[in-house]
DOFI-664683 format. One line per field, with one value per residue: x, y, z of N, C-alpha, C in turn. Coordinates in Angstrom, 2 decimals, padded with zeros to 5 digits. Example, Ala and Ser with C-alpha at 12.3 -4.5 7.8 and 13.67 -1.06 7.14 Angstrom:
2
n_u <- c(013.19:012.85) .
n_v <- c(-005.69:-002.25) .
n_w <- c(007.80:007.08) .
ca_u <- c(012.30:013.67) .
ca_v <- c(-004.50:-001.06) .
ca_w <- c(007.80:007.14) .
c_u <- c(013.20:012.90) .
c_v <- c(-003.30:000.03) .
c_w <- c(007.80:007.87) .
//
This chain:
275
n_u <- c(007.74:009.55:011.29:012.59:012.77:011.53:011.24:011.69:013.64:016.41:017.92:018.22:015.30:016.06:015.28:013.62:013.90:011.62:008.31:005.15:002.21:-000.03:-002.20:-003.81:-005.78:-006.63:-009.35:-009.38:-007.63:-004.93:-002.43:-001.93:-002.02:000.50:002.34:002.24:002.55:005.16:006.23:006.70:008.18:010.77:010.72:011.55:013.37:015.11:015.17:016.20:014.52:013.72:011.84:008.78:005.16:002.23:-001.42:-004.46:-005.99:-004.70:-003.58:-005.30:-007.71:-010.37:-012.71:-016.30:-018.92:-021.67:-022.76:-022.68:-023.32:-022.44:-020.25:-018.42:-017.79:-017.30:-014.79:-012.66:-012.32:-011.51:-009.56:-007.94:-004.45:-001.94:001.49:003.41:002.78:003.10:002.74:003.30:005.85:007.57:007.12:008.50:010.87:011.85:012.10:014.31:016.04:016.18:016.80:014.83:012.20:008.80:005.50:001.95:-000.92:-003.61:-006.44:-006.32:-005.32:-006.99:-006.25:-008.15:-010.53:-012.35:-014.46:-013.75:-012.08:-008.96:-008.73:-005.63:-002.35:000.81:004.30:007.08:010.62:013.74:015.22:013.57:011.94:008.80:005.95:002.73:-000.46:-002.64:-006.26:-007.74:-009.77:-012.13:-014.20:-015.53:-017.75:-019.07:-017.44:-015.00:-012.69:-011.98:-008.69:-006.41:-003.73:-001.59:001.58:004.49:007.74:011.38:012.95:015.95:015.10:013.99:011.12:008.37:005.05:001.83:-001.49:-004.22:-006.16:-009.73:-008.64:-006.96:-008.40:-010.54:-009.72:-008.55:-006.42:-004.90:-002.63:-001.61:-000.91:001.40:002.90:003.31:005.22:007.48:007.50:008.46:006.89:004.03:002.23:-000.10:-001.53:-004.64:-008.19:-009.97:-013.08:-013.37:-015.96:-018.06:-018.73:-020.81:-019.92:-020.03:-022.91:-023.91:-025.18:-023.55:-021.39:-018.03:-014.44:-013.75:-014.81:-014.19:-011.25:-011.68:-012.23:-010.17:-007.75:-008.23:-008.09:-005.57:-003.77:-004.76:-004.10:-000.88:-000.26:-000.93:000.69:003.00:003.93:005.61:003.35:002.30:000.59:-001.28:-002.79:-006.13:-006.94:-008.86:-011.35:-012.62:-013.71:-016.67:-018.02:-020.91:-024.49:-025.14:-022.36:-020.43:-017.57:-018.25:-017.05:-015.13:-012.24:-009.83:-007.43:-004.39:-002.52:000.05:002.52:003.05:003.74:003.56:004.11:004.83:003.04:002.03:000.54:003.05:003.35:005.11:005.28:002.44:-000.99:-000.91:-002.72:-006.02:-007.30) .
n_v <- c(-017.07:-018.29:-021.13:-021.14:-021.25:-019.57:-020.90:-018.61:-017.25:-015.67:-015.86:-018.20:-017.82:-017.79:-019.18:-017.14:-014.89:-014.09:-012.35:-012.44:-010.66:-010.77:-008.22:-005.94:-003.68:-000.13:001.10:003.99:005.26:006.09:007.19:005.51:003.30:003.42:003.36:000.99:-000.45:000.49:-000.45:-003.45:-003.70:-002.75:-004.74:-007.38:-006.01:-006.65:-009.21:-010.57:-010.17:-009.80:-008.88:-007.90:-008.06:-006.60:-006.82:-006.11:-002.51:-002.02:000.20:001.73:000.64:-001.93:-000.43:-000.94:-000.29:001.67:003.51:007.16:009.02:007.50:006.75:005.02:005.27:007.65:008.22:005.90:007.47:009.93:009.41:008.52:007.88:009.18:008.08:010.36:011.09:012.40:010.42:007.39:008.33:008.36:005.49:004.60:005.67:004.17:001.80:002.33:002.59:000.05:-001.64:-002.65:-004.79:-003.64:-003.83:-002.61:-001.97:000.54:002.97:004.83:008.68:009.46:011.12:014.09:013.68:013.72:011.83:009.28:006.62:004.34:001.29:000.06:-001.25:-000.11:-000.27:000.05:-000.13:-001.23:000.93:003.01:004.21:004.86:002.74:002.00:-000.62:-000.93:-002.26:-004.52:-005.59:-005.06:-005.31:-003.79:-002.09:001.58:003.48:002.45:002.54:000.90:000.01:-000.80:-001.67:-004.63:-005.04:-005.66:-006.31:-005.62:-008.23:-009.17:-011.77:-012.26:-011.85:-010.03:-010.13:-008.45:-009.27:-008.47:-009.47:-010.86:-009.92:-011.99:-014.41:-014.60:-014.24:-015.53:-015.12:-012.71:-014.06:-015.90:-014.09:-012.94:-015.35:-016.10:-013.90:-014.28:-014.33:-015.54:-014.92:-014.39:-011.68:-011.72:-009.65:-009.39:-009.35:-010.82:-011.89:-013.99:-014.83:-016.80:-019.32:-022.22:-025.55:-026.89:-027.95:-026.77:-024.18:-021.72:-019.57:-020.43:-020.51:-022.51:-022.99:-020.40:-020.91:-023.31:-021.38:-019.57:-021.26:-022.90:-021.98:-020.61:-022.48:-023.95:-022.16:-021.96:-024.75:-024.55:-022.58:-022.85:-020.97:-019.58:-018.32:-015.84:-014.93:-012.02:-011.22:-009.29:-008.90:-009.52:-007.58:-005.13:-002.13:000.66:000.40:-001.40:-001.03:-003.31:-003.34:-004.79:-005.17:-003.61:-005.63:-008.67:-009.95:-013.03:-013.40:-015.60:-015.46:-016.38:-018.53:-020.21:-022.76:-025.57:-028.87:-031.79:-033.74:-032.24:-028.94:-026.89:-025.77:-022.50:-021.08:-020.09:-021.46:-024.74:-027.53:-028.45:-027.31) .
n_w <- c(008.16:005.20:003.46:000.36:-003.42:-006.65:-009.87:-011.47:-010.00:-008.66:-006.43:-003.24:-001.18:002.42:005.66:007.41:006.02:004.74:005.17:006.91:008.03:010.76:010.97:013.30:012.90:014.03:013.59:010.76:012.05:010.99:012.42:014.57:013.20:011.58:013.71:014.32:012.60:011.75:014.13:013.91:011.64:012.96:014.34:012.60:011.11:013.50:012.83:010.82:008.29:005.04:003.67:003.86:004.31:004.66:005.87:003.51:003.28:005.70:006.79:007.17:008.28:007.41:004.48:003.34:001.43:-000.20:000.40:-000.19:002.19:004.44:007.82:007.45:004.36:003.87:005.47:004.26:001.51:002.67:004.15:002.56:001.00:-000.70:-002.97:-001.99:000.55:003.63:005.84:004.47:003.32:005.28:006.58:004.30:005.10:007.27:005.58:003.87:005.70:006.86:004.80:003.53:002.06:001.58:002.11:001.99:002.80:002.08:001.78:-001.26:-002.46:-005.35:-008.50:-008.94:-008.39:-005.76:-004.38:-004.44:-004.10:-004.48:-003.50:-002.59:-002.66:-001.17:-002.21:-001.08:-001.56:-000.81:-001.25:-000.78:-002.59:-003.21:-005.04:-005.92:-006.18:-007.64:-006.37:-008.52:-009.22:-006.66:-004.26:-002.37:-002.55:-003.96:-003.25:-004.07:-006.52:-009.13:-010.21:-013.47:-013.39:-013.35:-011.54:-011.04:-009.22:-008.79:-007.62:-005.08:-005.04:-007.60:-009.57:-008.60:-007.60:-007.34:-006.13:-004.83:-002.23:-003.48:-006.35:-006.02:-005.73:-007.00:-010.14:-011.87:-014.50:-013.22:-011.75:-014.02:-016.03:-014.40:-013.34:-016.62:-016.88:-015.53:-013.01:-009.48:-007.11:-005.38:-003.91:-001.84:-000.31:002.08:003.25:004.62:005.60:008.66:008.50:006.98:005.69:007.38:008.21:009.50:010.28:012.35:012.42:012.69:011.47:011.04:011.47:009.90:008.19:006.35:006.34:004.62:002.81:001.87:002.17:000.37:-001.56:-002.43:-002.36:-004.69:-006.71:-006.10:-007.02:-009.62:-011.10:-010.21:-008.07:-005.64:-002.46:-000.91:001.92:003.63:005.85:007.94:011.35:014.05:015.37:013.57:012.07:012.74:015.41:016.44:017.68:019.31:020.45:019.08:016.49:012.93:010.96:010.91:011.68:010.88:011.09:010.42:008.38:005.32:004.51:001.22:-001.05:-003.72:-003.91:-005.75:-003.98:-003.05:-000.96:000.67:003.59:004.58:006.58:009.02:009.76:009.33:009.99:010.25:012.50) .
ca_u <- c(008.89:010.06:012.56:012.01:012.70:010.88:012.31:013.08:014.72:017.92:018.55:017.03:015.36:016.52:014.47:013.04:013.80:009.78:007.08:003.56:001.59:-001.95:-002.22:-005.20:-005.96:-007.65:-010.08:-009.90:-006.45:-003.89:-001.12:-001.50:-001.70:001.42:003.22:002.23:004.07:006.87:006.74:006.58:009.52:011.75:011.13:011.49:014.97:016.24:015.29:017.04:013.57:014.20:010.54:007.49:004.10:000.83:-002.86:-004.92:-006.11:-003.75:-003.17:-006.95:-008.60:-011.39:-013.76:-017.37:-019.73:-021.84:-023.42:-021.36:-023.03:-022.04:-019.15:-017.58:-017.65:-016.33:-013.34:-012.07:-012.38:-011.34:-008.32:-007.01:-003.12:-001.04:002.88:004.29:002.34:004.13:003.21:003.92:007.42:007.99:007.29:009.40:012.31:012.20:012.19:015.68:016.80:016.30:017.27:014.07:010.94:008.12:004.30:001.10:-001.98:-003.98:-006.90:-005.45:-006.11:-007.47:-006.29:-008.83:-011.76:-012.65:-015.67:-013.98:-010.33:-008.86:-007.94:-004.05:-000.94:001.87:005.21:008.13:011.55:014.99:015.77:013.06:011.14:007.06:004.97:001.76:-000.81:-004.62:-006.74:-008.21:-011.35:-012.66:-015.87:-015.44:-018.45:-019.23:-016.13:-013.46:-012.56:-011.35:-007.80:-006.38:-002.31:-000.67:002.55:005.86:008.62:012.25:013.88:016.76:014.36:013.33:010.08:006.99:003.75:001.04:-002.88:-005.37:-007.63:-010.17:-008.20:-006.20:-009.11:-011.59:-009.23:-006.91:-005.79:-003.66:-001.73:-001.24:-000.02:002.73:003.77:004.27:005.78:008.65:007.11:008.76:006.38:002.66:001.89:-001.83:-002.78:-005.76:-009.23:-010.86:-013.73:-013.93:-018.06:-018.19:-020.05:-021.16:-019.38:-020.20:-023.95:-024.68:-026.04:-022.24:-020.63:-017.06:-013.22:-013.14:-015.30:-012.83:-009.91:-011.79:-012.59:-009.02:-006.36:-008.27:-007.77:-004.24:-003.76:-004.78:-002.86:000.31:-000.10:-001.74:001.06:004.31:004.52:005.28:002.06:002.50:-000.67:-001.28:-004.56:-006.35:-006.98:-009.46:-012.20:-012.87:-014.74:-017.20:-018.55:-022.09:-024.88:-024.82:-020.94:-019.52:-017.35:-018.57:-016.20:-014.28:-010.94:-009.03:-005.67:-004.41:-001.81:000.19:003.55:003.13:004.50:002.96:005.49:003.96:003.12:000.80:001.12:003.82:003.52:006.44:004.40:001.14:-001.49:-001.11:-003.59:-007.45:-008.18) .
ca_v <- c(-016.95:-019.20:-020.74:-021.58:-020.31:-020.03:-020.71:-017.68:-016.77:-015.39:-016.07:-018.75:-017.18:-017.92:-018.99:-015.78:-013.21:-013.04:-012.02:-011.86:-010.08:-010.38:-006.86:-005.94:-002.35:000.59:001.58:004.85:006.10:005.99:007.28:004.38:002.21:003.88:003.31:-000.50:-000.87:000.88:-001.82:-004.81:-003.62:-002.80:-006.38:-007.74:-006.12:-007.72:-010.50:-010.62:-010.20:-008.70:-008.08:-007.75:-008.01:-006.36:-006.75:-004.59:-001.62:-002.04:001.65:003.00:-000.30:-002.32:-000.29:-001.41:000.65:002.44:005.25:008.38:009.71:006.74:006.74:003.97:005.91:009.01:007.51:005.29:008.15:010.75:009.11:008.03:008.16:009.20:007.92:010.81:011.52:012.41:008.61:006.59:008.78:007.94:003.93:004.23:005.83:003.08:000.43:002.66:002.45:-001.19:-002.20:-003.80:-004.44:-003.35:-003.88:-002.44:-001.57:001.84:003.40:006.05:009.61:009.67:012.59:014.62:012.74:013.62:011.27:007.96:006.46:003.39:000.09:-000.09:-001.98:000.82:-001.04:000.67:-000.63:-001.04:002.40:004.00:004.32:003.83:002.72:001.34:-001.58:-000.67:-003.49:-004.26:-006.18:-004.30:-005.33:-002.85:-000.91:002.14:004.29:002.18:002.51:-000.77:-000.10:-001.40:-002.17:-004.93:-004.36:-006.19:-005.38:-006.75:-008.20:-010.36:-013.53:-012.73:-010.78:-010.47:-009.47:-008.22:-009.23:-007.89:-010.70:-010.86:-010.16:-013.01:-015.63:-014.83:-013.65:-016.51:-014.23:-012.15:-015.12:-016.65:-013.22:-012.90:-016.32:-015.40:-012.76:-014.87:-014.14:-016.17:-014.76:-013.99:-011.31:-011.46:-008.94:-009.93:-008.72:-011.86:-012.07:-015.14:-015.21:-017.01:-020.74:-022.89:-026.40:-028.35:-027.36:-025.87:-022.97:-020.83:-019.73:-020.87:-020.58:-023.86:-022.25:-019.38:-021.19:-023.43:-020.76:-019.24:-021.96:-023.91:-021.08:-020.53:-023.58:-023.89:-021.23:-022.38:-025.85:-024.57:-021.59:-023.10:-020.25:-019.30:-017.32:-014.88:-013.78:-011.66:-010.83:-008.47:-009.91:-009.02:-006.82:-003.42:-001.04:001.19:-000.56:-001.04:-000.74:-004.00:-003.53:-005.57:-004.56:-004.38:-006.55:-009.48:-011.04:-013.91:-013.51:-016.91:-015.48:-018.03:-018.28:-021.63:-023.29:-026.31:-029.70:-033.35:-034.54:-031.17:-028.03:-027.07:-024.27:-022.02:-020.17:-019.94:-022.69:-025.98:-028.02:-028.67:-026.45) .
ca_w <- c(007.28:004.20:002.32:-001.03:-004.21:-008.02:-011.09:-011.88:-008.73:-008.81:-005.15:-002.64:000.49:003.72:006.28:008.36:005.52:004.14:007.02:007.02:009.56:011.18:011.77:014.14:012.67:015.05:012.41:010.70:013.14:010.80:013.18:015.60:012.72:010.95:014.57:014.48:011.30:012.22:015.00:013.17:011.39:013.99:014.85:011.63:010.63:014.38:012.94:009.46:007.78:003.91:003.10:004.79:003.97:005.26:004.86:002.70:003.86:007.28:007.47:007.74:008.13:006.12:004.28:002.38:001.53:-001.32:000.58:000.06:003.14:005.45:008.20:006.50:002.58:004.16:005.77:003.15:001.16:003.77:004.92:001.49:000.95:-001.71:-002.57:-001.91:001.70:005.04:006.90:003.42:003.17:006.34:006.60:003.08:005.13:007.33:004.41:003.46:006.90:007.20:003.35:003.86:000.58:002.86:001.36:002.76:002.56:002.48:000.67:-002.11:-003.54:-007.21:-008.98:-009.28:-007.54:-004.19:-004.24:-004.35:-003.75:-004.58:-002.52:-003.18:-002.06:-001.76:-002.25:-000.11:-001.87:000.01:-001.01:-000.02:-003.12:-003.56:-006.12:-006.15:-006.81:-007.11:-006.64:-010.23:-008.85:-005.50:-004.07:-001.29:-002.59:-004.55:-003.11:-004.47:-008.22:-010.04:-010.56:-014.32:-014.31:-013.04:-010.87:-010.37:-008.64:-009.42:-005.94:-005.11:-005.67:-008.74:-010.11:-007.27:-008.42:-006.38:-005.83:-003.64:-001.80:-004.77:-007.26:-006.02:-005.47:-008.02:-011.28:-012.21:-015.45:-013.00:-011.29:-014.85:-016.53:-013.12:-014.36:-017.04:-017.04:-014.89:-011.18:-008.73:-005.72:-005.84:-002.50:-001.64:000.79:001.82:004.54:004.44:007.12:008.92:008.54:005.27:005.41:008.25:007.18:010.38:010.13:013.77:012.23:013.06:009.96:011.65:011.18:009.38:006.61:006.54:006.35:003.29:001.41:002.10:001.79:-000.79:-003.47:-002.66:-002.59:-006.64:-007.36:-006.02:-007.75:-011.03:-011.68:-009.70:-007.75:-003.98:-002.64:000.94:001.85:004.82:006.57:008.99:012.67:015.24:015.45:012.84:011.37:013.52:016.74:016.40:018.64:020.66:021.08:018.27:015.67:012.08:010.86:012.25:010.32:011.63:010.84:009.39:007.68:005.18:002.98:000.96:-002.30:-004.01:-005.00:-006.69:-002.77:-002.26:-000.67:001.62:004.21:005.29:007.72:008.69:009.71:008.13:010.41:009.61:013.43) .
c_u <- c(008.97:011.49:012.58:012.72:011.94:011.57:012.88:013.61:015.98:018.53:017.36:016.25:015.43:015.02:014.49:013.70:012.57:009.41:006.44:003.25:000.16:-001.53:-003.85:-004.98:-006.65:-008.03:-010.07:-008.46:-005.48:-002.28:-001.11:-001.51:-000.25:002.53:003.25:002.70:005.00:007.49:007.29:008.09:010.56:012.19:011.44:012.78:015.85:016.39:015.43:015.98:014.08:012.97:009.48:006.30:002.93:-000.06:-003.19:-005.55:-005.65:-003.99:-004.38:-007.65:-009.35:-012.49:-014.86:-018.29:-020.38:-022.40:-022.24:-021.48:-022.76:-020.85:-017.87:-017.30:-016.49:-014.82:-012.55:-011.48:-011.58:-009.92:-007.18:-005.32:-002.68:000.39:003.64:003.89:002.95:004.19:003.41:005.42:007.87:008.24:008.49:011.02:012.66:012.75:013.70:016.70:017.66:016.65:015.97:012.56:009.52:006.31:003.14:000.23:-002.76:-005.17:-006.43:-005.92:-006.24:-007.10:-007.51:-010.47:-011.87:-013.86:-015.48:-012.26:-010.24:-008.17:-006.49:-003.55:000.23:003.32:006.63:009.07:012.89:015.94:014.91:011.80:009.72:006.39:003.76:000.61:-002.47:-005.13:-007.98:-009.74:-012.28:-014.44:-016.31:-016.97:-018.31:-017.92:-014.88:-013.49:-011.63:-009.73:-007.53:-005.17:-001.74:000.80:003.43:006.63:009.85:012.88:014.94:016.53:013.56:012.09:009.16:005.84:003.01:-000.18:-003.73:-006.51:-008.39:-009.74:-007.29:-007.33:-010.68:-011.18:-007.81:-006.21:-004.63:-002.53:-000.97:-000.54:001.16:003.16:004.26:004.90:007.00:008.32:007.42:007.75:005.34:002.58:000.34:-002.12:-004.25:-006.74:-009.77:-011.49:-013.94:-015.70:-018.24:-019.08:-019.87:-020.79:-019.80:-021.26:-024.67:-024.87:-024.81:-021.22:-019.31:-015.53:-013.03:-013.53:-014.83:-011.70:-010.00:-011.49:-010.99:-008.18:-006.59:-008.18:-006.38:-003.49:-003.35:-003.91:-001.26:000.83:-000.19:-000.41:002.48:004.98:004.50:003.84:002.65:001.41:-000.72:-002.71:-004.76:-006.83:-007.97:-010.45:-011.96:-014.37:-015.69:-018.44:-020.30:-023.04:-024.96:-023.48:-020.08:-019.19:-018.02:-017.95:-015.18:-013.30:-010.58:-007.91:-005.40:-003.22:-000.62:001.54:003.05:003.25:003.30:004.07:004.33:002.83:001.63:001.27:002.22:003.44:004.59:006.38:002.63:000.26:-001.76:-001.83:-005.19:-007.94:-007.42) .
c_v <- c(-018.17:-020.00:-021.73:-020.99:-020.78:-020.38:-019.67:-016.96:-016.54:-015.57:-016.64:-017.89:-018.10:-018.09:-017.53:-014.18:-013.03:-013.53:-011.99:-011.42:-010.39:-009.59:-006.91:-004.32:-001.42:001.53:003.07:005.78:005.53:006.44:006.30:003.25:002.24:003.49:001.29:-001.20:-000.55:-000.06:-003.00:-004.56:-003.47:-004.25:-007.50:-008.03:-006.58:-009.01:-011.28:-010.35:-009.06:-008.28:-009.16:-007.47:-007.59:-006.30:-005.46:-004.08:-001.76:-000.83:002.33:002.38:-000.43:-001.21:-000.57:-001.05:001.48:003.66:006.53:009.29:008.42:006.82:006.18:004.54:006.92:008.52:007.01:006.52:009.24:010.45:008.40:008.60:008.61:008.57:008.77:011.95:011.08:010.92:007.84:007.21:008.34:006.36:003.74:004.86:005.08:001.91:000.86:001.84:000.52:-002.24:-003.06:-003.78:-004.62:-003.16:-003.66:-001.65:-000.40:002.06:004.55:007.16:008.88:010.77:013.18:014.47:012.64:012.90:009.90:008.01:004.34:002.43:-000.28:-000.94:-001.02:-000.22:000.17:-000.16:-000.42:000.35:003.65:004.52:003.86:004.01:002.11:000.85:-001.45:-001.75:-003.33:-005.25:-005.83:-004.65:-004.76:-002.57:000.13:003.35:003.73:002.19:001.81:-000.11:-001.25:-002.13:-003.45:-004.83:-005.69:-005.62:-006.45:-006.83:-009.49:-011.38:-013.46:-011.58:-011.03:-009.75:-009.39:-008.25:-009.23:-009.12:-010.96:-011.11:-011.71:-014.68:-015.69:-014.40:-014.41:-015.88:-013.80:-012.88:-015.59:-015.31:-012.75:-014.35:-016.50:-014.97:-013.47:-014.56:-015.47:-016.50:-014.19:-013.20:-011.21:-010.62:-008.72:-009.01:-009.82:-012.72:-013.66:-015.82:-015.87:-018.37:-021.27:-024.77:-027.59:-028.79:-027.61:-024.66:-021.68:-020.65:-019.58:-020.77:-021.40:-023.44:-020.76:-020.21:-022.48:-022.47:-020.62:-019.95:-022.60:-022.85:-020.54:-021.65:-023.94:-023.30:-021.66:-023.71:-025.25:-023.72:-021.88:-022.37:-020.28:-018.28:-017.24:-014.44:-013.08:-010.98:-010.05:-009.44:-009.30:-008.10:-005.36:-002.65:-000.43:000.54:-000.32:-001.19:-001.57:-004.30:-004.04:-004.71:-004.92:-005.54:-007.50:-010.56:-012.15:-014.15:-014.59:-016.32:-016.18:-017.79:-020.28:-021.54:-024.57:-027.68:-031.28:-033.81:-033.68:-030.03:-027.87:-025.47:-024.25:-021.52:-020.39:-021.54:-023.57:-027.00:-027.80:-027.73:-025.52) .
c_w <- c(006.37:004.02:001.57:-002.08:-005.99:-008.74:-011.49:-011.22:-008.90:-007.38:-004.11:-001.36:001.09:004.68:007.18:007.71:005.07:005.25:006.08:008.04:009.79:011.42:011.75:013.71:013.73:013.93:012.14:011.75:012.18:011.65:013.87:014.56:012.08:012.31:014.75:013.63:011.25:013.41:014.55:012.44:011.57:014.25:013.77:011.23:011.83:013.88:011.67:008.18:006.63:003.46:003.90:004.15:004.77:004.72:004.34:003.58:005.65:007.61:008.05:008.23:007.36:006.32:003.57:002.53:000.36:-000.75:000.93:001.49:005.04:005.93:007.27:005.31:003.12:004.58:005.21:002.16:001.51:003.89:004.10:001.46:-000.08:-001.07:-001.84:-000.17:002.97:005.25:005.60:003.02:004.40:006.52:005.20:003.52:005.76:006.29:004.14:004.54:006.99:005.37:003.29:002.33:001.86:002.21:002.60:002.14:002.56:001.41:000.13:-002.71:-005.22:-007.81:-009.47:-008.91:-006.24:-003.52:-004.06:-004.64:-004.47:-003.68:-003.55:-002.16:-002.30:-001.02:-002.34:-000.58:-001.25:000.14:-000.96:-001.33:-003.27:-004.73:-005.42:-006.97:-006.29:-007.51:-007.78:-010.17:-007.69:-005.48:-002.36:-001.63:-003.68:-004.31:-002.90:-005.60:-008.39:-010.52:-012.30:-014.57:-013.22:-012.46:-010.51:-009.93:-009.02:-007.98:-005.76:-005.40:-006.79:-008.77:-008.90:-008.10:-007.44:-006.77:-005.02:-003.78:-002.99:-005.69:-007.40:-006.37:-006.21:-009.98:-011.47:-013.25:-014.70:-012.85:-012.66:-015.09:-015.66:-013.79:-015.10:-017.59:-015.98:-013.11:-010.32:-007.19:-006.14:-004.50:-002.50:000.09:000.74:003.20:004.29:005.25:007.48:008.86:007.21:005.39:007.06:007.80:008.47:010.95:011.95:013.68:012.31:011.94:010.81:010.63:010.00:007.84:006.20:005.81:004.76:002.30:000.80:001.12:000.29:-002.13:-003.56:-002.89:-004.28:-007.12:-007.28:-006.87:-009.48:-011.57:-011.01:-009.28:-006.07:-003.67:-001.03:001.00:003.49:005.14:007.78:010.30:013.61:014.23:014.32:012.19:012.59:014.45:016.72:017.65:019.74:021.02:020.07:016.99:013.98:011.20:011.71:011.34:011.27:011.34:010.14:008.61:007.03:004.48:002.52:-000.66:-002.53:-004.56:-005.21:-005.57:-001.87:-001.93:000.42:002.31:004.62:006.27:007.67:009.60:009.12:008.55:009.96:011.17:013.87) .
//
């Protein structure tokens, strides 16, 4: 949780009204993932929480992949959402229920394209309405299509804007045009595997090189654009268990709220230690 607010905030938050989540997905089962967000939010609005954040693709889990006839293609594909579909009407009657701004992840129909879906952020508003935020840089693979618009939302603290992992940490344009455009809050739902460099060179590409790559580009952002940044990440084990047992993917949660003031960054949540 936070409490902070931007400039152009119209109201400060409170500590323990914004969440992030590690959510640990069960790949490919959207009903048990659709019941693990209906959890989180139960526990959320006990606990005064006004908006909530989940990683990308939460609902189906991570997919990456160019072969159209691979598990992984089909699924993504397969198990895509629309706004106006039973379990996204549903998590959005919660969001009513609970007056709550409720963000999450899913891959999405295409009109008209049954061959390829897009990685979105569908954004559940206190009254129950959804829009959504297709990620406009996707390096999923060949069965995600590059999304083009930008997306704010207007909320008690001011304007929020939304960028998908990538888009967040390789496309400083977006961050700057949310600025601005008066964005108080940057959301980065993020999948962002812990396997990335080996920094303490015993051959183990390790947490620590994770949590570089990670913090040090939110980090920038928060200093460079004087905004709050929430990011939220997948946790544990996904994608389809391969043959010596392990999953293909492996996140590490980490999930962060943090600001930037003269002195450095500040976290509101999240890990602010070097282990």
């Amino acid at each position: 949780t936070a409490a902070t607010s931007g400039q152009s905030a119209t109201k400060t938050i409170q500590p323990g009204e914004l969440a992030v989540v590690n959510f640990s997905p069960v790949w490919g089962d959207k009903e048990a993932n659709k019941e693990s967000i209906l959890s989180y939010m139960k526990q959320a609005d006990e606990q005064g929480v006004q908006m909530i954040l989940f990683p990308e693709m939460c609902l189906t889990g991570y997919a990456s992949s160019s072969d159209p006839n691979s598990e992984i293609y089909q699924m993504a594909v397969n198990e895509a959402e629309t706004t106006t579909s039973p379990i996204t009407q549903e998590i959005a009657s919660y969001a009513d229920q609970y007056d709550m701004w409720v963000f999450f992840g899913t891959s999405e129909q295409i009109s008209g394209d049954k061959e390829h879906a897009y990685n979105s952020e569908f954004v559940c508003s206190p009254d129950g309405t959804v829009t959504a935020y297709q990620k406009i840089t996707p390096v999923e693979g060949s069965w995600c299509t590059p999304g083009d618009t930008p997306v704010m939302v207007d909320t008690q603290w001011g304007k929020v804007g939304i960028s998908i992992c990538y888009d967040t940490y390789a496309t400083p344009e977006l961050e700057r045009y949310y600025a601005a455009q008066g964005c108080s809050i940057v959301l980065n739902p993020t999948a962002t595997s812990r396997s990335y460099t080996d920094v303490d060179g015993d051959n183990i590409r390790d947490d620590q090189g994770w949590e570089w790559y990670y913090k040090n580009r939110l980090e920038s952002i928060t200093s460079r654009e004087g905004i709050l940044v929430a990011s939220a990440n997948l946790v544990g084990g996904d994608g389809p268990i391969k043959q010596d047992g392990s999953s293909t993917y492996n996140f590490p949660g980490g999930s962060v709220i943090l600001a930037s003031r003269f002195s450095g960054p500040v976290y509101y949540a999240g890990t602010t230690g070097d282990d």
